[in-house]
C-alpha positions as CSV (number, residue, x, y, z in Angstrom):
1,X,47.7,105.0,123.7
2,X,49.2,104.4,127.0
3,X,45.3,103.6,128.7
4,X,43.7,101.9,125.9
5,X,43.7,98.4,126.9
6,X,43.1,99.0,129.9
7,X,41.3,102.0,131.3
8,X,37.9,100.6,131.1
9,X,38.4,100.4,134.9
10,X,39.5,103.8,135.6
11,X,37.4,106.2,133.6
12,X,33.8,104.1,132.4
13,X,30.7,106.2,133.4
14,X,32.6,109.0,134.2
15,X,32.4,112.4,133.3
16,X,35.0,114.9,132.7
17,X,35.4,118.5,131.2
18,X,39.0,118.8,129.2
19,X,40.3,122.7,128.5
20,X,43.1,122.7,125.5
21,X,43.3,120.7,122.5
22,X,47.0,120.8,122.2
23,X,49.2,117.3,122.0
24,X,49.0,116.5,125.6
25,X,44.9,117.3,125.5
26,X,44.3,115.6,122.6
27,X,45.8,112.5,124.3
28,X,43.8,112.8,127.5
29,X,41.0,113.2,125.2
30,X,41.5,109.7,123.1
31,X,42.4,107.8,126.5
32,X,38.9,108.7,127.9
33,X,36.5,108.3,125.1
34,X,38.4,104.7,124.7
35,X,37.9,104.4,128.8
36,X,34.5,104.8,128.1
37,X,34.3,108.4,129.8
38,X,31.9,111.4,128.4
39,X,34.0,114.1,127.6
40,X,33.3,117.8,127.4
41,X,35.8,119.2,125.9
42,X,37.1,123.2,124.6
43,X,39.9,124.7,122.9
44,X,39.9,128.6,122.2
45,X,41.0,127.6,118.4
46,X,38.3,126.3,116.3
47,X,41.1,123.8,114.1
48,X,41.9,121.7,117.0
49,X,38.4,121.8,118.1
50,X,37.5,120.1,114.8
51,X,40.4,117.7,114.2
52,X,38.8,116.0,118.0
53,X,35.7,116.2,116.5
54,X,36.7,114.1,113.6
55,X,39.3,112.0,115.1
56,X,36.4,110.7,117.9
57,X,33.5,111.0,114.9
58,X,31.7,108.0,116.8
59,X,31.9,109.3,120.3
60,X,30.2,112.8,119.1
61,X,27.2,110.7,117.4
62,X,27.3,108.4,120.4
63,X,26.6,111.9,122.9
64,X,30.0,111.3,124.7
65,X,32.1,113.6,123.2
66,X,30.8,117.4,123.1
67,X,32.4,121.0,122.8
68,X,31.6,124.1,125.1
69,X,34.0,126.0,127.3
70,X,33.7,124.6,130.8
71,X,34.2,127.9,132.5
72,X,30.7,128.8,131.7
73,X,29.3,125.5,132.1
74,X,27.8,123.9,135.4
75,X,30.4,121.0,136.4
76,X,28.4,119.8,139.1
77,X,29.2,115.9,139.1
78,X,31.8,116.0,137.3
79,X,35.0,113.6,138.4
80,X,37.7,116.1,136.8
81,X,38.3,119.5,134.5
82,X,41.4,118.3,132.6
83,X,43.4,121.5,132.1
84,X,47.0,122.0,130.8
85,X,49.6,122.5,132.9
86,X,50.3,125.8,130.8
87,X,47.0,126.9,132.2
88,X,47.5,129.5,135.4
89,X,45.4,128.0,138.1
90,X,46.2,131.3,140.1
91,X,44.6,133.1,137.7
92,X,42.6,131.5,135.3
93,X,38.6,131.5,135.5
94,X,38.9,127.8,135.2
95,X,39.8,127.2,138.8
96,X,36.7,129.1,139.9
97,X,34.4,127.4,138.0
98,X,35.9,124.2,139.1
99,X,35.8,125.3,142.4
100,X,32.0,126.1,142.1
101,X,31.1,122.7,140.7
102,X,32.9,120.6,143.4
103,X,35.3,119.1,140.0
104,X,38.9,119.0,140.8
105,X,41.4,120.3,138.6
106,X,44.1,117.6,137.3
107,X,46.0,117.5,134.3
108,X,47.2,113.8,132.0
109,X,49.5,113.0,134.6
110,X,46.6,112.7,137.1
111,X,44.7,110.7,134.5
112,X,48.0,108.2,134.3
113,X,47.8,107.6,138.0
114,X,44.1,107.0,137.8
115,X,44.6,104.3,135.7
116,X,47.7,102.4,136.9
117,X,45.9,100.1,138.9
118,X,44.6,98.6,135.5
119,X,48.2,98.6,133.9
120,X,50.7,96.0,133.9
121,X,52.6,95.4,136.9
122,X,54.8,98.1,136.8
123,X,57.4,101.4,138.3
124,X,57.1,104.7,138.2
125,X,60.1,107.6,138.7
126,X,59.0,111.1,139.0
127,X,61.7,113.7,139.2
128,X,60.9,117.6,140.0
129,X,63.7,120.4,140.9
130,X,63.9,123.6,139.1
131,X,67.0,122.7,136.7
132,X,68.8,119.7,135.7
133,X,64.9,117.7,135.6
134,X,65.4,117.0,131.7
135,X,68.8,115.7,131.4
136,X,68.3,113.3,134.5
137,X,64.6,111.7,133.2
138,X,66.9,110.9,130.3
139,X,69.4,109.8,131.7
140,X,67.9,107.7,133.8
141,X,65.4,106.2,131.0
142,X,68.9,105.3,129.5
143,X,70.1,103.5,132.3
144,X,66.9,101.2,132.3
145,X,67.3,100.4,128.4
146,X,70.8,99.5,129.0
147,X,69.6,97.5,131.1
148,X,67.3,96.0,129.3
149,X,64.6,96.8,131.3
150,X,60.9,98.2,128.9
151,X,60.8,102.0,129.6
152,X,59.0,104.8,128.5
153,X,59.7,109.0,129.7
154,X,57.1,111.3,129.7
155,X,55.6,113.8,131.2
156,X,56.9,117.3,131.0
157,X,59.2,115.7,128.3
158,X,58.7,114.1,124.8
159,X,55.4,112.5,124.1
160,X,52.9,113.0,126.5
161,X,52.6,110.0,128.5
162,X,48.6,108.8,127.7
163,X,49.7,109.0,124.2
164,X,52.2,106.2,124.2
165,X,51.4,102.1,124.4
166,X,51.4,100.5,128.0
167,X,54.9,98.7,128.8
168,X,54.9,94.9,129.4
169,X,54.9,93.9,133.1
170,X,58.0,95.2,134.8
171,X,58.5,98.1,132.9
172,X,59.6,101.9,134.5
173,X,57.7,104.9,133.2
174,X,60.4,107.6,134.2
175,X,58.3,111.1,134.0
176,X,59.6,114.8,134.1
177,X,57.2,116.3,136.5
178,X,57.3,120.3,136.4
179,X,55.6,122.2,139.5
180,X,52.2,123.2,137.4
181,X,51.5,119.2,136.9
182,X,52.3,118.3,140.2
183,X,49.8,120.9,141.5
184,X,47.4,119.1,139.2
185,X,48.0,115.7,140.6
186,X,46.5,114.0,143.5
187,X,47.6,110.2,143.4
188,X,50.8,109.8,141.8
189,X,52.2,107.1,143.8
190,X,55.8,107.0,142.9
191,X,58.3,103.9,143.9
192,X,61.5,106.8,143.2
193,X,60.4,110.3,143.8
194,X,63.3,112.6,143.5
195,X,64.1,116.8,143.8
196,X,67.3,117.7,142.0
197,X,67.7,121.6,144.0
198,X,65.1,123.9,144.1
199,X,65.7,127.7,143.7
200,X,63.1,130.4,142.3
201,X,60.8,130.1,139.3
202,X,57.9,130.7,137.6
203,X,56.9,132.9,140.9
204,X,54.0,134.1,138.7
205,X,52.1,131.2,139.3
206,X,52.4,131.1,142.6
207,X,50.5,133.7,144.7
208,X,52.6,132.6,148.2
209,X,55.9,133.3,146.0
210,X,58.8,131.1,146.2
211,X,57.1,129.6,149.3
212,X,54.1,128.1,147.5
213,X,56.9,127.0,144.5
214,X,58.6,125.1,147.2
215,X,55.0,123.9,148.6
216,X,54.6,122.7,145.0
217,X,57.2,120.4,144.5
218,X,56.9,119.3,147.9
219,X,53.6,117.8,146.9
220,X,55.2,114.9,144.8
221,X,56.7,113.0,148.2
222,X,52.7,113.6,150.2
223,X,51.7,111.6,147.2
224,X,54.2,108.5,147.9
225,X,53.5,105.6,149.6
226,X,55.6,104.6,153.2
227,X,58.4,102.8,152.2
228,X,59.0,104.1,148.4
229,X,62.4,106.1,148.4
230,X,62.8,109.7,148.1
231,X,65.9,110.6,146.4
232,X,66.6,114.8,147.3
233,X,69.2,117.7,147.5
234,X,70.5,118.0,150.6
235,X,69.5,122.5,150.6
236,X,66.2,121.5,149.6
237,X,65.4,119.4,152.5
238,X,67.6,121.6,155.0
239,X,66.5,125.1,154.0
240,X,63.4,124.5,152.7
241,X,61.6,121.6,154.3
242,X,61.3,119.2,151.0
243,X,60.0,116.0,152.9
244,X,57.2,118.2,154.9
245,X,54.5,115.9,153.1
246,X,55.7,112.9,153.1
247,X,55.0,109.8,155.1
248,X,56.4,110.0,159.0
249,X,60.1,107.6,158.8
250,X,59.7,107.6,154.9
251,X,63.1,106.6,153.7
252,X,65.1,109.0,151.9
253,X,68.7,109.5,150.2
254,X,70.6,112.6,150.0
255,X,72.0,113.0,145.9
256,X,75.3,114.4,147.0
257,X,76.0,111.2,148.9
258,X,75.7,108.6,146.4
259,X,78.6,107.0,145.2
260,X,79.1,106.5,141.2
261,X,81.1,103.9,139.2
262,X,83.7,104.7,137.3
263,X,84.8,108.3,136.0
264,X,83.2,111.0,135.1
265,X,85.6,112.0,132.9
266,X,84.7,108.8,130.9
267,X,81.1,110.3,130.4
268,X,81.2,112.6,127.6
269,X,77.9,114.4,127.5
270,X,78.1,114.8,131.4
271,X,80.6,116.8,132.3
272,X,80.8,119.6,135.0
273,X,79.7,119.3,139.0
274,X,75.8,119.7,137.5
275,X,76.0,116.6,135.6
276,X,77.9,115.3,138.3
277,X,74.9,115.3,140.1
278,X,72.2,114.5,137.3
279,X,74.6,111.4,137.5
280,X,74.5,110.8,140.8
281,X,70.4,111.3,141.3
282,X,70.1,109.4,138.6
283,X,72.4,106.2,139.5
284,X,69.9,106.2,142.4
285,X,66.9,105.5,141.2
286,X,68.3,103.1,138.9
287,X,70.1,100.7,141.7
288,X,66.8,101.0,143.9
289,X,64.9,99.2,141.3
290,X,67.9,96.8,140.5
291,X,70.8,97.8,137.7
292,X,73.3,96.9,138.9
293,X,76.8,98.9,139.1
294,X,78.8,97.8,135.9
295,X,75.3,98.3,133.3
296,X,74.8,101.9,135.2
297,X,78.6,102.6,133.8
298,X,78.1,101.5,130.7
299,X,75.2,104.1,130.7
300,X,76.8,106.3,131.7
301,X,79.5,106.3,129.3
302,X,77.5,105.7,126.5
303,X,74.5,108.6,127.5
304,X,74.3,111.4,124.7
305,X,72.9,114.0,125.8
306,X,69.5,116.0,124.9
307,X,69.3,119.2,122.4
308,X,70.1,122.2,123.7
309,X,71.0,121.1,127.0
310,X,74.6,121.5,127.2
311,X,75.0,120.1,123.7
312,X,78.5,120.2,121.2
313,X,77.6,121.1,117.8
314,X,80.8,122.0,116.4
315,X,84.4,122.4,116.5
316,X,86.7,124.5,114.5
317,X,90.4,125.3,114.6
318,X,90.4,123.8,118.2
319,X,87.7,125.6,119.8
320,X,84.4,124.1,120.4
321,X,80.8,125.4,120.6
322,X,78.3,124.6,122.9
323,X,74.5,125.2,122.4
324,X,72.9,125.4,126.1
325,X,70.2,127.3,125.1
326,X,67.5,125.4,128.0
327,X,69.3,127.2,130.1
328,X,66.8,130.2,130.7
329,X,67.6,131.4,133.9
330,X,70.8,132.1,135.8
331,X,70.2,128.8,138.0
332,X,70.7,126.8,134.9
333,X,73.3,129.0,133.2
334,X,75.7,128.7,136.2
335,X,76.5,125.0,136.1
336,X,77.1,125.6,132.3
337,X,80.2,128.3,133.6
338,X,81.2,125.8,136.4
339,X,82.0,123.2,133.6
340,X,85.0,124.7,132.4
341,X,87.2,126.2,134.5
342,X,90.7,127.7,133.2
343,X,93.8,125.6,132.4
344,X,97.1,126.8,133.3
345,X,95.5,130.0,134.2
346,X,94.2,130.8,130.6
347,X,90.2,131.5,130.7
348,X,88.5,129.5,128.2
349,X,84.9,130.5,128.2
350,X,83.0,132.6,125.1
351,X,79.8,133.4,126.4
352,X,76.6,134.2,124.9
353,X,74.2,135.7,127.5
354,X,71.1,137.8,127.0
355,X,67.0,137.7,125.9
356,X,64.3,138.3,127.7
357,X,65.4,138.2,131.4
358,X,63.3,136.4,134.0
359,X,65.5,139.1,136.7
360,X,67.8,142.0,137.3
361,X,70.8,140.2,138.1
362,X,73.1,137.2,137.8
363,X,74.0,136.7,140.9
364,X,73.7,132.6,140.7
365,X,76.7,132.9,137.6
366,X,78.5,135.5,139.6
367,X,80.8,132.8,141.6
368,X,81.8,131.2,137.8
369,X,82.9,135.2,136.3
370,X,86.5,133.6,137.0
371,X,86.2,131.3,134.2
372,X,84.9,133.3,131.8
373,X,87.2,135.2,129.7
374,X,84.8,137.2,127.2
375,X,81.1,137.8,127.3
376,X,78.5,138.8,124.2
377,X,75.4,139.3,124.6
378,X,72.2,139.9,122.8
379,X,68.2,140.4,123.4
380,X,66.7,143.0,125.9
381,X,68.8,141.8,128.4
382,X,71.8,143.2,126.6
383,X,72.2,146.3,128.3
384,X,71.9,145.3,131.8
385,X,74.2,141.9,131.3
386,X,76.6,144.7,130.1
387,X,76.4,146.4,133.3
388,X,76.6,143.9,135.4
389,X,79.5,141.9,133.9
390,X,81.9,145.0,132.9
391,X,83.5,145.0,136.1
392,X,84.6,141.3,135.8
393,X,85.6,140.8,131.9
394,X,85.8,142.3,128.0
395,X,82.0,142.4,127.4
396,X,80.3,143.1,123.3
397,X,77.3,144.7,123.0
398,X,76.5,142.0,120.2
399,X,72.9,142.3,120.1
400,X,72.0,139.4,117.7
401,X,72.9,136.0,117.5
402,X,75.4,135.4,114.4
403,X,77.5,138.9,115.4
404,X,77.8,137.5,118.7
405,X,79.1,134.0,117.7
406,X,81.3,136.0,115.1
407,X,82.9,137.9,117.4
408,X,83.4,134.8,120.0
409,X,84.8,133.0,117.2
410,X,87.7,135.4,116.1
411,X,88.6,135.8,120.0
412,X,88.5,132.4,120.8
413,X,91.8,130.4,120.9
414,X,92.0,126.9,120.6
415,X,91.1,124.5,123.8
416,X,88.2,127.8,124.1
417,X,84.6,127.5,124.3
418,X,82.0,129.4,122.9
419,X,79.1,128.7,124.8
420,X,75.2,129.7,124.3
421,X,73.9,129.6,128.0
422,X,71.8,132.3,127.9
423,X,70.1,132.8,131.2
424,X,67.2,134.3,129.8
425,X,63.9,133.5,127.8
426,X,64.1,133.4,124.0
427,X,60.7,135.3,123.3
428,X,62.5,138.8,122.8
429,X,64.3,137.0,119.3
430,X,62.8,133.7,119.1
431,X,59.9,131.4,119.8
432,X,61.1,129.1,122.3
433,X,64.4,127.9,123.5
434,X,64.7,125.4,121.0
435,X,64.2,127.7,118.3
436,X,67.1,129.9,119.5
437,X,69.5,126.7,120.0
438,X,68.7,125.7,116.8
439,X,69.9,129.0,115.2
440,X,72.5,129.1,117.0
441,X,73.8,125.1,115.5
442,X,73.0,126.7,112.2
443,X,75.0,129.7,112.7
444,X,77.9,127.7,114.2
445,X,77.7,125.3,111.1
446,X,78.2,128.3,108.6
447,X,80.6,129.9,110.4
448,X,82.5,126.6,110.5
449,X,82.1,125.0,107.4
450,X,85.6,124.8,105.7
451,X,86.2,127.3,102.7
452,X,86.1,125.8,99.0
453,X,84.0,123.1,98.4
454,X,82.5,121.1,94.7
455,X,81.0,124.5,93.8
């Protein structure tokens, strides 16, 4: 684990209280007990409750490791309540009882800073923004392997960060840093701090509204040092103030005005004006900690991208399918339309739309409806999608999934698209984004698979 060797430091004769066992808890709980912290710790479920309790079998015997819900417990001197970042602060009875025992609330990523001092000489990217944070943290973790330069991404992506070993001296840790973990950080001091756009989300956790979203993400530059680089969208800093934390002359790069080498239509998994700047934000951070220009366009050309995110997963008689099921919103969902405009005035765009809608209108796609030459869509949202978009193009009530990749699929012509960009939540159908992505490859596969076969 990432504090192992060396958290002795940071967390010996401390005491905190940790709420949820779940992968990024149960590393938070392993990198304390070996810092030589007493933990308190709670999960709601009795299983992951007892795998702790037998993973750290020493540490319950030794008194430093005990179970009891810390939001009836007195955490008077305590240094921390370790909470997940799926936990809602605004409402949970966690931040009260926190509150009442003087223990601030932090999540892993506040542990990781905590401990830095005792780690390896070493970097740290953080990038925020409300879409596009995923496919930049790994793009820009490629660059530094290209590079050749030991990297690790975390955060709000992959493993979770404590669970992973320490890189040698002169590594980058390169973390995807949502809102809720920033507002449980305190003293992540990052060398690249970036915002890729900002526009509303997850307004339920935020009592202020979009405001105290914004506030949020704002928090990541307070937290840098003078003279480490923030790398932000220009509308976030214009019309919404991104920099209002950070240090007086900090120095600071606007995405849209970095230059990039090469092509982008040498890049295959980034293509569209989104990617464009993913690229762009990304090709920052990596010159201001020293890649140079011709390994970034290697990277660049040789970058895959992530699942679901904008990914091919089949072709057939010329047209090609494209599972961007991450994108749950219309924010995401319109740089997905943007992509692929018309050639010689033919629309090429089959899209799937629909789920469980996060809002009562698609305004953010609407400038893209030109591209778009058929849409299906499925889930609750069905109905209203329907409404809105009838005005603009053919629309299918499909409902579910595999009718509405049939029927893109016998409308489509080849050099079309058929593209799963729902800008919605999966719950209505599915358990999670991935989930519906990865029915949707394994509907696309069927569909496409060529007749005959060995029998």
């Amino acid at each position: 684990m990432i504090t192992a060797p060396a958290s002795t430091g940071a967390f010996a004769g401390k005491r905190y209280a940790l709420l949820g066992l779940a992968r990024s808890g149960q590393a938070a709980l392993a990198s304390l007990l070996a810092g030589g912290a007493a933990v308190m710790a709670w999960d709601a479920k009795e299983e992951p409750r007892a795998a702790a309790a037998a993973a750290h079998a020493q540490a319950v015997e030794d008194g430093r490791l005990s179970f009891a819900d810390p939001v009836a417990a007195d955490l008077k001197g305590y240094d921390g309540v370790v909470v997940s970042p799926g936990v809602p602060i605004n409402r949970h009875p966690i931040a009260d009882a926190a509150r009442a025992g003087g223990a601030p609330l932090i999540c892993d990523i506040e542990l990781f800073a905590q401990c830095r001092a005792w780690l390896p000489p070493h970097k740290v990217v953080g990038i925020t923004g409300t879409n596009g944070k995923s496919t930049t943290t790994a793009l820009t973790r490629h660059l530094f392997e290209v590079a050749g330069v030991p990297v690790l991404m975390g955060g709000n992506i992959g493993l979770p960060i404590l669970g992973q070993e320490p890189l040698p001296s002169g590594g980058v840790y390169v973390l995807e840093l949502s809102s809720y973990q920033i507002d449980l950080t305190q003293s992540l001091d990052c060398e690249v701090a970036m915002c890729l756009n900002l526009s509303p989300d997850h307004l339920d956790r935020y009592d202020e509204g979009y405001a105290g979203y914004v506030a949020s993400k704002a928090r990541l530059f307070g937290m840098q040092a003078m003279g480490h680089l923030a790398i932000i969208d220009y509308a976030a800093e214009m019309e919404d103030d991104i920099l209002r934390f950070a240090p007086e002359g900090q120095p600071f790069q606007f995405i849209d005005g970095v230059d990039l080498p090469g092509s982008q239509a040498d890049w295959p998994s980034l293509q569209g004006p989104h990617n464009r700047a993913n690229a762009q934000a990304a090709v920052a951070a990596a010159r201001a900690l020293g890649v140079d220009d011709a390994t970034i366009e290697a990277g660049l050309k040789s970058f895959v991208g992530l699942p679901h995110r904008m990914e091919r997963v089949g072709q057939a008689g010329g047209v090609t399918f494209i599972n961007d099921s991450k994108a749950t919103n219309p924010a995401s969902t319109a740089p997905a339309l943007a992509a692929f405009p018309p050639v010689d005035g033919h629309k090429r765009i089959h899209w799937i739309c629909g789920g469980l809608p996060k809002g009562d209108d698609l305004d953010e796609c609407a400038p893209w409806f030109g591209n778009i030459a058929a849409a299906y869509t499925i889930g609750d949202a069905g109905q209203r999608f329907s409404e809105i978009l009838d005005p603009y193009m053919p629309v299918a009530r499909a409902e579910m999934m595999c009718e509405a990749i049939r029927l893109a699929r016998e409308a489509a012509a080849p050099g079309d698209i058929v593209l799963l960009s729902p800008a919605c939540a999966s719950f209505d159908q599915f358990r999670d984004y991935e989930a519906r992505g990865e029915a949707f490859r394994q509907i696309v596969e069927v569909l496409t698979a060529p007749e005959g076969g060995d029998g």
